[in-house]
N, C-alpha and C positions, 0 to 999 in steps of 0.2 A: 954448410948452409945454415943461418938461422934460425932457431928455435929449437926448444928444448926437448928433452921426451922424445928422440926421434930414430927411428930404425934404421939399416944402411942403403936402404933404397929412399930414405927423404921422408915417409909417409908416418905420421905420428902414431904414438901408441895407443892400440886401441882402448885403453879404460884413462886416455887425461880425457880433461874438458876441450883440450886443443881437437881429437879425434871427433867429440860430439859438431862440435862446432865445426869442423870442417864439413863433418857428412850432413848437417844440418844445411849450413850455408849452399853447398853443391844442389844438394837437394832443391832449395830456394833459388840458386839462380837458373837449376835447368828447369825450372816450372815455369820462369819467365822464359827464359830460350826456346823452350817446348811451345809458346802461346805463338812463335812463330816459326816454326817446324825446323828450327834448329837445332842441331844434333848433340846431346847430353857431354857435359863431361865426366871426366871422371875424380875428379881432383882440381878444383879450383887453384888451389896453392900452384900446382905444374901447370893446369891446363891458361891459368890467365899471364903466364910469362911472355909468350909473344905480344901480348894486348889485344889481339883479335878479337877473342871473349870478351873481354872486359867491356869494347869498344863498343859491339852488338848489344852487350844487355842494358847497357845506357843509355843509346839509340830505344833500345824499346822502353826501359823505365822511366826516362825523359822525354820518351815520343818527340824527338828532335836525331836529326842528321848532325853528326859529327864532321861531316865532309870525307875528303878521301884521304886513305889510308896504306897500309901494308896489306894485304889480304895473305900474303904466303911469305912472310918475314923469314929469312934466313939468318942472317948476318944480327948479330948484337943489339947495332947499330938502328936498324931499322925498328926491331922491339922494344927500345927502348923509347925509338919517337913514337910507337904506336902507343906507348904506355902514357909516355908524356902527353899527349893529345886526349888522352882518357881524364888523366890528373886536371887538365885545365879546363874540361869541361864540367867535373867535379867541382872545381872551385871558381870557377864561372857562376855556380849555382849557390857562392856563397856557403858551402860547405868545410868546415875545417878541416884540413888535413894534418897533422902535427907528426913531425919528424919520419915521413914515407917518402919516398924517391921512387923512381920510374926504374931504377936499380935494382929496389929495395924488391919488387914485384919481377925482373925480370929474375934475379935470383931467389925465387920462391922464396923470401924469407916469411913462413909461417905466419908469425905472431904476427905481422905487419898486416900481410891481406889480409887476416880474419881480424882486424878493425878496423883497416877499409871496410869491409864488406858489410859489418856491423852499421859504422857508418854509415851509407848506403841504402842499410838495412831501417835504421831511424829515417834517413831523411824520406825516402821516397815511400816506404810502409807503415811507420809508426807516428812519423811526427804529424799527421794530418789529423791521427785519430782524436778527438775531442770529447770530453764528457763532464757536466755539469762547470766547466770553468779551467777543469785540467787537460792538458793534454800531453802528449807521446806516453812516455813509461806508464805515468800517474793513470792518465786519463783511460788507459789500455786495463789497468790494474780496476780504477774505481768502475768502469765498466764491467770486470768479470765476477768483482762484488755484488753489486747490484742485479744482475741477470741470476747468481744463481743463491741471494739471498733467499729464496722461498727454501732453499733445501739443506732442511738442519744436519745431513750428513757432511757438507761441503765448508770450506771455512780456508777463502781464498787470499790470504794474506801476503802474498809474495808470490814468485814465479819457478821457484823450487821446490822446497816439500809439499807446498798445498797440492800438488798435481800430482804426486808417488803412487794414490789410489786410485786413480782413472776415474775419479767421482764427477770431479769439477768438468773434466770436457763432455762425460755424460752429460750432466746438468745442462752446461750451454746445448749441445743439440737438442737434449729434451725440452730445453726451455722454446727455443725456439719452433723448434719441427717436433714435437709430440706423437709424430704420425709414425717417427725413425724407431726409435727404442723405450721401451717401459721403464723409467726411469726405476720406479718405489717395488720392479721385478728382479733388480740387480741385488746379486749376492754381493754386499758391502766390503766383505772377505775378501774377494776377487781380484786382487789390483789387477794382475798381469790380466786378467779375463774382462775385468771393467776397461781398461784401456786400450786393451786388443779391438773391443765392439766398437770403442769410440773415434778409432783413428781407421778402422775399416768402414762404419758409416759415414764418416765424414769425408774417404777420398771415392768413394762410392756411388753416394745421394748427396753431396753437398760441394764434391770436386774442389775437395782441400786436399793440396799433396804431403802425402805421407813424411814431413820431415824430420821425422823422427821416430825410431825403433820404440817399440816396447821398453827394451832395457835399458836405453837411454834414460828411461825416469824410473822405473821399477825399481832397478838393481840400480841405482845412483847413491853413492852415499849423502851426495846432493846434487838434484838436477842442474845442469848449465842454465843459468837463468834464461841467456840472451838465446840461449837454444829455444827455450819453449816459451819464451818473450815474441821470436819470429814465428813458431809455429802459432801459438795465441792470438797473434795479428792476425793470420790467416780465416779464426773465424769470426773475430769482429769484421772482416773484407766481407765474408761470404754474407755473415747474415746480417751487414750493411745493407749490401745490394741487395738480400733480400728484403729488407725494410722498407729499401728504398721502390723497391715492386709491389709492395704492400700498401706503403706509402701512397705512390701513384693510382694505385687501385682502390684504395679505398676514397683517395680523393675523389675520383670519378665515380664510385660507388657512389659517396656522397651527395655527386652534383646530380646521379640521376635519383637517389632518393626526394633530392630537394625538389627535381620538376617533377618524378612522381607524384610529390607531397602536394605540390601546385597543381597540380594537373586535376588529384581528388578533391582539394578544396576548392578548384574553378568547378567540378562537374558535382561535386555537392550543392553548392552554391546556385546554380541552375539547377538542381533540380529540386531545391528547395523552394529557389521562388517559386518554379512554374506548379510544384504543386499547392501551396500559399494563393498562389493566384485564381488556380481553379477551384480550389474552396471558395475564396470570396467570389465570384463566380458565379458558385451553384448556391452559395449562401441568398444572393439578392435573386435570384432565378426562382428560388422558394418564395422569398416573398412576394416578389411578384406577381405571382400564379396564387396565391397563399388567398383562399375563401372565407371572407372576415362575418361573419353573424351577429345580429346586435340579439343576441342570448347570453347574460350576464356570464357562467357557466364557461361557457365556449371564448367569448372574449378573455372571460378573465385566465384561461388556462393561452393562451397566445398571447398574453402579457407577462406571464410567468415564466412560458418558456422564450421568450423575447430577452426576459432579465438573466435566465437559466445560463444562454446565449453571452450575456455582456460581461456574465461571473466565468463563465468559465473558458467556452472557446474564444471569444474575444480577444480574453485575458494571455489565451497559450496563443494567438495568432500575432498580437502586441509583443511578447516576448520573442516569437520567429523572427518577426520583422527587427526589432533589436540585434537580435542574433544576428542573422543575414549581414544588418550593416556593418558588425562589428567584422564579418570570416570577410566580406569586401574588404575591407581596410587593411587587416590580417593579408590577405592574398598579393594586394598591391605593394605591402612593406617587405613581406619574402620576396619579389617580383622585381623590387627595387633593388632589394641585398645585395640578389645574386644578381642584379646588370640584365634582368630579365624584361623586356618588354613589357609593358600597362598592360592590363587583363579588361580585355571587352567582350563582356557579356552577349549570347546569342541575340537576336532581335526579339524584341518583345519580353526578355527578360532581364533589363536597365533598371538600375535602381529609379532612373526616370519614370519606367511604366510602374514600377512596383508604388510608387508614391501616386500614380495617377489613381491606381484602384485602389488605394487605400481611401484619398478625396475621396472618390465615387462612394464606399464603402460608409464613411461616415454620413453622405447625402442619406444614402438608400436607408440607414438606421432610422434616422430624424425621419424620414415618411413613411415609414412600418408603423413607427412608435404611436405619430400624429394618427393614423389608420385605427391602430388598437384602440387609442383612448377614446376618437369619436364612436368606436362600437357598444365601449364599456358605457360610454356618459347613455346612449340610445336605449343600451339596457336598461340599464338604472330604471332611466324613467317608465319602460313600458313595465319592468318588474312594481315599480309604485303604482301603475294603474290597474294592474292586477290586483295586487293586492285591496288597494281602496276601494275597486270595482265589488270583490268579492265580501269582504268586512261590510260595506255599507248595505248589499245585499239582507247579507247576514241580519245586518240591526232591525233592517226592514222588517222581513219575518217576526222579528221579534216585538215590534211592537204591533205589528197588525193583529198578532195573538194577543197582547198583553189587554192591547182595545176588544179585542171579541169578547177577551175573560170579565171585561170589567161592564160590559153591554150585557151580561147575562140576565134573563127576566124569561116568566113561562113557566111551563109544567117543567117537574121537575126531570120527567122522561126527556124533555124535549131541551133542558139546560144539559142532560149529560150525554146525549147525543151529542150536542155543539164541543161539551168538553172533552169527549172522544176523537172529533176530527181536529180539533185542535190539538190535540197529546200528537197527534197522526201525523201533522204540519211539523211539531219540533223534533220529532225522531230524528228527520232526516237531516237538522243542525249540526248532529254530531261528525259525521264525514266533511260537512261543509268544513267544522271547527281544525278540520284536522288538515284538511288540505289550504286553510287559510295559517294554520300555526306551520305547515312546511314553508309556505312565502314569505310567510316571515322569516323563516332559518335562511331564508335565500339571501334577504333584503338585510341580513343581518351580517352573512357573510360578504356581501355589496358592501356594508360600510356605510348602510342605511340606516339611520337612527330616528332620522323624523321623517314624515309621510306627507305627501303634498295632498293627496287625495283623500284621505278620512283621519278621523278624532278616534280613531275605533283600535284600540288593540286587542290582540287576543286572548290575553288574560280577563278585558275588558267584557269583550264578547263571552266568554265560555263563564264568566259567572253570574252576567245576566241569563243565560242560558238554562244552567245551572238554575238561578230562581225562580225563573218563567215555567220550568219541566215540575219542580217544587210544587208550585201553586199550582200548577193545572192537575196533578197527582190528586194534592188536598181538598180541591175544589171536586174533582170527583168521588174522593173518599166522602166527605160531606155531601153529596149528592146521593149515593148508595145510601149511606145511613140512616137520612131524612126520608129515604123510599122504605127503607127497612123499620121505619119506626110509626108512619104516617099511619098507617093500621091498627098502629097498637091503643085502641079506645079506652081501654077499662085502666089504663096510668093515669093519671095525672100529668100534665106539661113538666111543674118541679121534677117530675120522678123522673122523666124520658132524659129531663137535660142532665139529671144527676146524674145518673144511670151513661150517656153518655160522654160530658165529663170523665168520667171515674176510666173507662176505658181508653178513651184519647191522653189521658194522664199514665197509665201504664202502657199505652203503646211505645215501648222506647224508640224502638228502631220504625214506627211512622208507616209501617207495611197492613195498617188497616187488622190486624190478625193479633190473638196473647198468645203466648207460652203458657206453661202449665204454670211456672210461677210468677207469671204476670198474671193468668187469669187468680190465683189464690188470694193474690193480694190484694186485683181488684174486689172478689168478693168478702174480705176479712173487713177490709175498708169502707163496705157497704154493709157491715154488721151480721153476713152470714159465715158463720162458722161451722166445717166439716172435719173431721178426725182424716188421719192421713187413708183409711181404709175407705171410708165416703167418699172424699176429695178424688180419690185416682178411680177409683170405680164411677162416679159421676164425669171425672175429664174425659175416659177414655170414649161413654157412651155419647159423649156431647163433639169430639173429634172427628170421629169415624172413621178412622184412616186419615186425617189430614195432618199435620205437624204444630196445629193452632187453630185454636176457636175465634172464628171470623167474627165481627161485628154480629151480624143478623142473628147467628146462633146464642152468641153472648146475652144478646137485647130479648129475642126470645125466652131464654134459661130464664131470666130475672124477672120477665113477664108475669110466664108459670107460676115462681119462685115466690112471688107479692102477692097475684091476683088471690081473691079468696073464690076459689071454684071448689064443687066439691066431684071431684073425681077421684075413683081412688084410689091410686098414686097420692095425691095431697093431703088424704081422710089420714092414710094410712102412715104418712110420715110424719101427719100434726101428733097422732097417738103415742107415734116413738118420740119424739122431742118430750111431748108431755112426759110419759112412762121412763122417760131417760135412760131412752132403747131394753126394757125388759120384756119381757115376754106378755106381759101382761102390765095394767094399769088400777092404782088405787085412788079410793076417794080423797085424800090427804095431796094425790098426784093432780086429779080433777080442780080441787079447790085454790090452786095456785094461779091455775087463769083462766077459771071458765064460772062464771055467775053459778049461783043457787041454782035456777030454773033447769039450765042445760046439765046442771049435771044430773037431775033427779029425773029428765026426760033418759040421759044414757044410761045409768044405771036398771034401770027399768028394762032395757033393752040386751044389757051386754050379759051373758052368761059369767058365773062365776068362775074363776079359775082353780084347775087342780093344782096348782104350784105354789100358791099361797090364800089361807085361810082369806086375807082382806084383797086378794085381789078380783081383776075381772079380767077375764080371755077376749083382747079387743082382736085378737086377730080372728078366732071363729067369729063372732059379730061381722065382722066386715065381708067372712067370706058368704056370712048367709043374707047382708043385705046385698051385693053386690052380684048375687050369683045371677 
């Protein structure tokens, strides 16, 4: 029989590549025979001699009827036309056959079937597979580069040694199903254990059959290519079809993503307008109902927040609306993509209604607006009648004083009565001042700058005020002091005005009263001179507790101070000036300002003194005229 390598019962040696390749190919074609519960062979090379096999797997891998046949071939004869009916359906398909007869197969000749089978093996397994432009061998190859380029252990260059460590069919399962075996858990060591996992998970969970032992690639000095070239197809088949369910599911994934995606952008979209709608809404329903006051104050803060309104929410309800129309247009272009029916908004939420209440929306603005400003303008004016009303008041009062002040005539009792109920009449200016300069803070915050109603501002008012409270003070200072002075007979007119002069010139601060050094200065000014022990002992007894010598007391002091009385208090301070405060007084002291006669009248009278030979003891003297 032909072919080489072969034992005396026909059946090849177990360690050629002819033995891989047979038990591969068997392998392969009882996987096909098995998908229709046809019974295994055991040896393609013997079991396809009659043609019966051959006939059946080509019926199924061509999914076409070969018509009828031998089913129980005895005679030569008849296996060879089964064979030959096999061969012309083979090359019916445009398949080449080169140098094989129906002979060639009825006499098991080895080499022959197993590249029919080969053959076979490309045309109906390998040559369909496609990958970026290649296809069968290539395409098969550049495919198991790609899938297991993520795995730097793996380095698929061919169909023989790349596969000796069981790494690479690892890889494709893990690449694919992730869920089968832990890829980066594999002892890299392992071949026979890496490959044992991967050909047991794969006839397992992936129902790829076993066509090929462990040792087949293990223990190969080099794997039969087209051995594990056909087994290799096997899982570009498998996780083909699973692509192609992945494929299909995620397509459908997709389509319902895309009408979910429609479905929340239609149900956003409604319910975006409807609640856009019922804002504007309840926005014209406020103003509506909205209680307008012509109080500058109150208007003006409902124009503020009128503007508050136009700056902000407006502004985000204008950009909604924007929005809106843009996710419509958005919604219709997905809608169209996918061949999906136009998208018709619920009733009452159409971009038609949405634009009717926007109109209405800009109406209802324009007659809020006209509302505010007829309140503001109404303010306005009654805030300038206030104002004018109360200022012109104001000025009133103040000249009706100014005429009382200037009509004064009469005793003088009866002139500072009149100038006490008039001081009485301008007190109460100062509140008026105040609640007339808040009106103006108002009238000013209005945007009021000139007044229809009075000439009168408050600066205007409060320093006529100001000089009218002035005069009417001075006028009854002048009053008091003409009372306080009227009595005073034994002055002279010069002296009284001098006298008061000299005080109204040291009054700094105009409070009718001195200080202790304003009274000094008044009286150094007036040519009385006291030592600081006199001076404060005279201030304190002319004070009495008060913080300043008032007019009267002042006018009084200097009365005393001039008049020539003889009391003595006056006897007895002329003697000290004279004596130039000693104890006593001499003739030589007498002679400086008192005539010959007076002094020869005192001397006559005054005891001598024991403190000096030429003096005189004017104090005993005084105490025995005086007792």
């Amino acid at each position: 029989m032909p072919g080489g390598n072969m034992r005396a019962n026909g059946r090849p040696a177990n360690n050629s590549w002819e033995a891989v390749q047979s038990k591969t190919f068997t392998k392969w074609v009882n996987a096909r025979l098995g998908e229709h519960s046809l019974g295994p062979l055991d040896d393609i090379c013997t079991d396809f001699s009659d043609g019966t096999a051959l006939i059946q797997l080509l019926e199924i891998i061509g999914d076409a009827s070969l018509g009828r046949f031998n089913r129980s071939p005895r005679m030569r004869i008849q296996k060879v036309e089964n064979v030959n009916l096999a061969l012309d359906f083979i090359r019916g398909r445009k398949i080449n056959l080169t140098n094989i007869g129906a002979e060639d197969i009825v006499d098991a000749n080895r080499k022959l079937i197993l590249g029919m089978i080969w053959i076979i093996i490309l045309r109906f397994t390998i040559e369909d597979i496609s990958e970026e432009g290649l296809s069968a061998m290539d395409g098969l190859l550049l495919w198991c580069q790609r899938k297991t380029a993520p795995y730097d252990d793996v380095r698929v260059r061919d169909f023989s040694y790349s596969w000796q460590d069981g790494l690479a069919f690892c890889a494709l399962i893990h690449r694919h199903r992730p869920d089968l075996l832990d890829y980066y858990a594999l002892d890299k060591r392992d071949a026979r254990g890496n490959m044992e996992l991967a050909f047991d998970v794969a006839e397992r969970c992936l129902g790829i059959p076993r066509l090929l032992d462990v040792e087949d690639v293990c223990d190969a000095a080099k794997p039969d290519e087209r051995s594990v070239m056909t087994y290799v197809a096997q899982y570009f088949h498998a996780f083909s079809s699973l692509s192609k369910a992945e494929t299909a599911g995620r397509r459908l994934g997709k389509f319902a993503d895309v009408v979910q995606t429609v479905f929340d952008m239609q149900h956003d979209y409604e319910d975006r307008v409807a609640r856009l709608l019922a804002a504007i809404r309840a926005q014209q329903d406020t103003w509506t109902h909205a209680k307008l006051e012509s109080v500058y104050a109150k208007a003006r803060a409902m124009s503020d927040k009128f503007n508050e309104y136009k700056a902000s929410t407006k502004r985000t309800w204008t950009h909604e609306k924007i929005e809106l129309d843009t996710l419509l247009g958005d919604i219709q272009i997905k809608r169209v993509t996918y061949n999906l029916a136009p998208f018709v908004p619920r009733a009452g939420l159409a971009p038609r209604d949405l634009e009717a209440a926007w109109i209405e929306l800009a109406a209802a603005e324009v007659r809020h607006r006209k509302a505010i400003n007829h309140h503001i303008r109404q303010s306005r004016d009654a805030l300038q009648r206030r104002y004018g009303s109360e200022a012109n008041s104001i000025q009133s009062v103040l000249n009706n004083i100014s005429h009382a002040l200037s009509a004064l005539s009469g005793e003088l009792d009866a002139q500072l009565a009149t100038v006490t109920s008039l001081i009485a009449r301008a007190r109460p200016l100062g509140p008026a001042l105040s609640r007339l300069s808040s009106l103006e803070r108002m009238c000013s915050d209005a945007n009021i700058d000139e007044h229809d109603y009075t000439v009168y501002s408050v600066s205007d008012l409060e320093y006529d005020a100001e000089m009218t409270m002035k005069a009417l003070e001075k006028k009854a200072r002048f009053i008091e002091n003409q009372s306080a002075v009227r009595n005073m007979t034994n002055l002279t007119p010069a002296q009284l005005e001098e006298f008061e002069a000299t005080f109204r010139y040291f009054d700094r601060d105009s409070r009718n009263a001195l200080s202790d050094a304003e009274f000094r200065a008044a009286l150094d000014s007036l040519g009385h001179s006291f030592s600081d022990d006199e001076f404060f002992m005279l201030y304190d007894q002319l004070v009495c507790g008060d913080d300043a010598i008032s007019f009267e007391v002042y006018i009084r002091f200097l009365v005393e101070l001039t008049e020539d009385q003889t009391t003595p208090e006056q006897v007895l301070q002329s003697f000290r000036v004279i004596a130039n405060n000693k104890p006593f007084v001499t003739k030589e002291d007498l002679r400086l300002d008192l005539p010959p006669k007076s002094i020869e009248c005192l001397l006559r009278e005054i005891p001598k003194s024991d403190l000096d030979k030429n003096g005189y003891d004017y104090l005993a003297y005084l105490r025995n005229v005086f007792q």
